[in-house]
N, C-alpha and C positions, 0 to 999 in steps of 0.2 A: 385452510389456516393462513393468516397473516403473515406477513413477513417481520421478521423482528431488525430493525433498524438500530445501529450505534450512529446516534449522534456526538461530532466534537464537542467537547468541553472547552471551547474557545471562544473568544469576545471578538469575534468575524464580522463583518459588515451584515447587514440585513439582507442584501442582494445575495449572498454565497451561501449556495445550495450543496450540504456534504454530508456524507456515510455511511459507515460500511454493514454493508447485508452479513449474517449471521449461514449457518446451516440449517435456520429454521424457515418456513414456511411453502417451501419448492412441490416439486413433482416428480424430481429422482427419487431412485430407488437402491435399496440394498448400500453397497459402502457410500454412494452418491447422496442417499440421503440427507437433506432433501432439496435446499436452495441450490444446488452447483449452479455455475457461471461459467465454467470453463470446460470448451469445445474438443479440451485434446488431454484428458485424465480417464479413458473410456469410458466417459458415460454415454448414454444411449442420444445421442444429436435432438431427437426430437423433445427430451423431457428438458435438455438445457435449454434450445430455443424456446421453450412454454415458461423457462425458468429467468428467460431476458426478457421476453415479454413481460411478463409478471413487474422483471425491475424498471423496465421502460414506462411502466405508467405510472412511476414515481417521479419522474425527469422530465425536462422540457423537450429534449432529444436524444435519439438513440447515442449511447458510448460511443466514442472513438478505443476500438479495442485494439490492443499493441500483442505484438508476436514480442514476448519478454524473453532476453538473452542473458540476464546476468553479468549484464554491460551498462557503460552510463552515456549511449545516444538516448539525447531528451527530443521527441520533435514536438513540432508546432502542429499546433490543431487546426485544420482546413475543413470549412462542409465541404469543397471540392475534393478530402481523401474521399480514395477509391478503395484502396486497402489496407489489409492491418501492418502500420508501421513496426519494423524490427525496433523495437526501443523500449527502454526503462522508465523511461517519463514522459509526459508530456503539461505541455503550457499552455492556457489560452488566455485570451485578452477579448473575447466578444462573446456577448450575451449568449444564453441554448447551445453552448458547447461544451459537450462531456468528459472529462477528462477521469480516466476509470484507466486501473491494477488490478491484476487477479494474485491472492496472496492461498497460502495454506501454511502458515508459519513464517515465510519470510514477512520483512516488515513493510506495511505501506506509510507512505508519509502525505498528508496533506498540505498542500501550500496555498495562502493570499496573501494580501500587500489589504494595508488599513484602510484606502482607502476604496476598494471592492471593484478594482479594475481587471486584474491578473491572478487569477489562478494556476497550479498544477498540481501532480500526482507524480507520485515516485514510488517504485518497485526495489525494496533494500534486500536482499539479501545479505550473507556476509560475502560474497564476491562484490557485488554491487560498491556496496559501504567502502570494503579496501579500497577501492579501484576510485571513487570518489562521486557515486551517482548522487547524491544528496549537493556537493558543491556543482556538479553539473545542471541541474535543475534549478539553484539559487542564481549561477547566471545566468543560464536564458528567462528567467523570468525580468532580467531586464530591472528593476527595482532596488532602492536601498535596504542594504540588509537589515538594518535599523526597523524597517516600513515592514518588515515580511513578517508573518507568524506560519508557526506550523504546528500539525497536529501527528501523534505519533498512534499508527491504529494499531488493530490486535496482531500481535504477532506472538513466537515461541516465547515462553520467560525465561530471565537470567537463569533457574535453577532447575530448567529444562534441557538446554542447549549444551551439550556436551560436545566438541570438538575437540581434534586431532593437532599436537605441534604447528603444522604445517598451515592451518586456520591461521592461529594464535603469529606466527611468522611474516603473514601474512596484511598484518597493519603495521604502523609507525605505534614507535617504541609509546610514544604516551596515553596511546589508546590499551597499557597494558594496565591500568588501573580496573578494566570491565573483565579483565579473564583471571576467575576465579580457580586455581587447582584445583583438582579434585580426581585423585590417586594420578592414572598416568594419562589424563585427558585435563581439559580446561573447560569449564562453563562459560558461557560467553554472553554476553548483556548486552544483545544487540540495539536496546533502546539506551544504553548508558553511550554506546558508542554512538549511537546518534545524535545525540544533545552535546556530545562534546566536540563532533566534526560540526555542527551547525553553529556550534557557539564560537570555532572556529574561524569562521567567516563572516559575522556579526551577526548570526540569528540564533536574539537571544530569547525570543517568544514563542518557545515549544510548549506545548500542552499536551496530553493525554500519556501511551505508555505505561496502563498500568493493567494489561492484561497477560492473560498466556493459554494459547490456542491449543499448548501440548496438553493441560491441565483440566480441558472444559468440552469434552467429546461432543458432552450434546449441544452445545453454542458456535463450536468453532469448527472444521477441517483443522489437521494438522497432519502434513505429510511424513514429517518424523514419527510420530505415534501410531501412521494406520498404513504408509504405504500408498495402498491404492484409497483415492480419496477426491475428493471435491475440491474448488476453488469457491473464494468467498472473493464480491468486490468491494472496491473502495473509491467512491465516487467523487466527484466535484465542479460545479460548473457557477456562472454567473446567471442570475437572471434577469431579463428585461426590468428595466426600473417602472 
């Protein structure tokens, strides 16, 4: 079976190669079924590596795959990494390097600059988001925020995401317009919060954000609705001109 590919809904340079894999097409099995990506949700090692494989021969180069902490260190992409950097993001600025997030709910973000020099990726959860990983990534990409566009891929939806006080506590007062009551927990819009921290900082060209992983078993992983489950990526790199 094929791999089912989200492509951005964004007006990207030609050069910028981006999109996030679905749960369809892989060689896992059972709650893994069937694209998994990620090495450390027990799934069986050898069916994820046939499952990067698989994604690698959609790319010019293997991912730069990050040990994600729920933090907002962005690093920079080297073909000299050796191993997987502890971080939330990453940036590149030279042709055949991949810049890849493993999500199941939380939200990935993709970033370029207009003129198709700078890429990155970003890992949002709602720790992430509080803490400020999405304005961490808009500065190391170095660029006017005016010049940057982004794209917002699948994550939970507003009318899935139930959190605790202590979530909701947890951002500055104006991002309370995304948390919806609802009896004694709050719904949380984690793509409402995202458009308004990047508009924040003058990125005002977000695109996508209109999915919900918790909502669509057979298209997405979501780690709130299954527990034990898959990781989906979300890719992006520049290509040779």
């Amino acid at each position: 079976m094929n791999m089912e590919l989200i492509k951005p809904d964004w007006p990207a340079p030609a050069n910028v190669r981006a999109f996030t894999t679905t749960r369809v097409g892989g060689y896992s099995k059972g709650a893994w079924s069937s694209m998994n990506l990620g090495l450390n949700c027990g799934d069986d090692p050898c069916a994820v590596h046939r499952n990067r494989e698989k994604l690698r021969s959609q790319l010019p180069a293997e991912p730069l795959w990050l040990r994600q902490a729920h933090g907002v260190q962005i690093a920079t992409h080297s073909r000299a990494s050796g191993e997987e950097p502890v971080a939330d993001g990453v940036v590149s600025t030279l042709p055949a390097q991949v810049c890849a997030v493993l999500t199941a709910d939380c939200l990935p973000v993709l970033f370029c600059n207009r003129s198709g020099t700078r890429v990155a990726a970003a890992h949002a959860g709602w720790r992430g988001l509080a803490q400020g990983v999405l304005q961490a990534t808009v500065r190391q990409l170095e660029e006017e925020p005016g010049e940057i566009m982004a794209w917002l891929g699948p994550a939970i939806g507003p009318k899935a995401y139930p959190v605790g006080e202590d979530v909701r506590q947890a951002f500055p007062e104006e991002q309370g317009i995304h948390f919806r009551k609802d009896g004694d927990r709050w719904l949380l819009d984690l793509y409402g919060v995202a458009r308004l921290m990047l508009s924040q900082v003058g990125v005002t060209s977000v695109y996508g954000g209109h999915f919900c992983t918790h909502s669509n078993s057979k298209r997405f992983y979501s780690y709130r609705r299954d527990g034990v489950t898959g990781r989906m990526a979300t890719v992006i790199c520049l290509l040779e001109h």
